[in-house]
N, C-alpha and C positions, 0 to 999 in steps of 0.2 A: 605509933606502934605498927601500923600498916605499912609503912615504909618500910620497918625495918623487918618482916614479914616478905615482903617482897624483895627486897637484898639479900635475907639468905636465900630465899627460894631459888633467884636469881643465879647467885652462888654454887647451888645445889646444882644447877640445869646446864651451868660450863663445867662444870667440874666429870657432872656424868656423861657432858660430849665428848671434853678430854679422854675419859678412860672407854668410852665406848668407842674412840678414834684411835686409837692405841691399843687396842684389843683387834677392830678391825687391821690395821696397818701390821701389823705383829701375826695375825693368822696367816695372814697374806705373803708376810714374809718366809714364815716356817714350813708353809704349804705349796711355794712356788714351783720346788723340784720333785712333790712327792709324785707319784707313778711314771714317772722318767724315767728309761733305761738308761744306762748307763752310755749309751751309745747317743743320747739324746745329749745336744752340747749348748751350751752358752754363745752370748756373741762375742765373750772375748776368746772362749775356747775356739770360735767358727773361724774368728781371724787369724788366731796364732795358727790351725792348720790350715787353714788357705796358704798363708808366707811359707810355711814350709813345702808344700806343696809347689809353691812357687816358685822357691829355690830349683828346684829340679829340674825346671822349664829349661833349654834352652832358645833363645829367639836369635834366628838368625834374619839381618836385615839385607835386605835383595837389591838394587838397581831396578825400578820397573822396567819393561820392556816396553818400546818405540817400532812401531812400525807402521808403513801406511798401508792400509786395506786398499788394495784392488776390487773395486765394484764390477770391475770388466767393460764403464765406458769411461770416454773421455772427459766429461763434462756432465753434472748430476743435474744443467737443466735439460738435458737432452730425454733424462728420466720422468720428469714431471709429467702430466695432463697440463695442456693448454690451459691457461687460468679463466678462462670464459667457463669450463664446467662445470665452475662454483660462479654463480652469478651473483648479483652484490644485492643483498637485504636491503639495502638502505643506499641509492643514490647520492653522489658529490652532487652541492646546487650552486658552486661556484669553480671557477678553474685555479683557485690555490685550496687545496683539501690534502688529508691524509685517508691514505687508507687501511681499515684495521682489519685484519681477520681476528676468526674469532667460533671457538666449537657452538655447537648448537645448542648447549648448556645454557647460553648467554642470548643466541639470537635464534631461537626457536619458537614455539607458538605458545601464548597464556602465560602463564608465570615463566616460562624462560626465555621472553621476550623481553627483557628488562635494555638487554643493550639497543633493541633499536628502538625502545621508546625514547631513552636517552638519547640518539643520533638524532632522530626525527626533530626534539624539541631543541637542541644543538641548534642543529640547518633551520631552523624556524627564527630560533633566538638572532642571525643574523650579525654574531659577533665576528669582531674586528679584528687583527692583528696588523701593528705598521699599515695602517692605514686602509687593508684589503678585508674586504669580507669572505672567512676563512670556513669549512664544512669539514664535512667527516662523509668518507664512504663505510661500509660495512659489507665484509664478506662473509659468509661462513664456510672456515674450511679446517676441517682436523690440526690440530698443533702439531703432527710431523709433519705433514704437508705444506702448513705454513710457513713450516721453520728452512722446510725447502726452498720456495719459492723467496723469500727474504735472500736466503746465500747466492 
């Protein structure tokens, strides 16, 4: 008899989810545009006048323009500072290395010292390439700067 006490109760407890979810869902429905002006739109109303809107556009497509800038010298390393300026954080400890610049983000003091912890334990580590024991220099110098000195 408890069983069957419990199945209707059961019964009784979906039944009132049902209509209390259907009451909810139904308020929400009938109540979504209430104190909307009229000027207030949907997003299919928002798209249909966007396209018409869009209609009206028109776009005309251009040819970019080409031309080369005159810096007024001959040669952009003639602009640079001497790369000695920026002296290197971190020494080559072999004669095949690369060298990297690099903002002071990366190779500066405390936590933004990460790159030349990394170089140092590189050049330490004493690895190889084709047969050469290979290193890292480390400069820091601005990313215009550097991108100079690269060209």
């Amino acid at each position: 008899m408890g069983s069957k006490k419990s199945g209707k109760l059961a019964g009784i407890l979906i039944v009132m989810a049902i209509v209390i979810f259907g009451l909810v869902y139904g308020g929400i429905t009938l109540t979504k545009n209430w104190g909307k002006s009229k000027e207030a739109i949907s997003e299919e109303n928002a798209t249909d006048k966007l396209n018409k809107i869009c209609k009206d556009i028109d776009i005309n497509e251009i040819e970019p323009r080409k031309a080369a800038i005159d810096l007024g010298v001959e040669d952009v390393k003639d602009t640079i500072p001497d790369i000695e300026k920026y002296p290197a954080q971190v020494e080559n400890t072999t004669d095949t290395y690369i060298e990297i610049f690099s903002t002071g983000e990366k190779t500066g003091t405390g936590k933004d010292s990460w790159l030349i912890d990394v170089a140092n334990d590189f050049n330490e580590a004493g690895i190889e390439v084709n047969g050469k024991t290979v290193s890292v220099k480390i400069r820091q110098v601005a990313s215009g700067i550097g991108m100079d000195y690269i060209v």
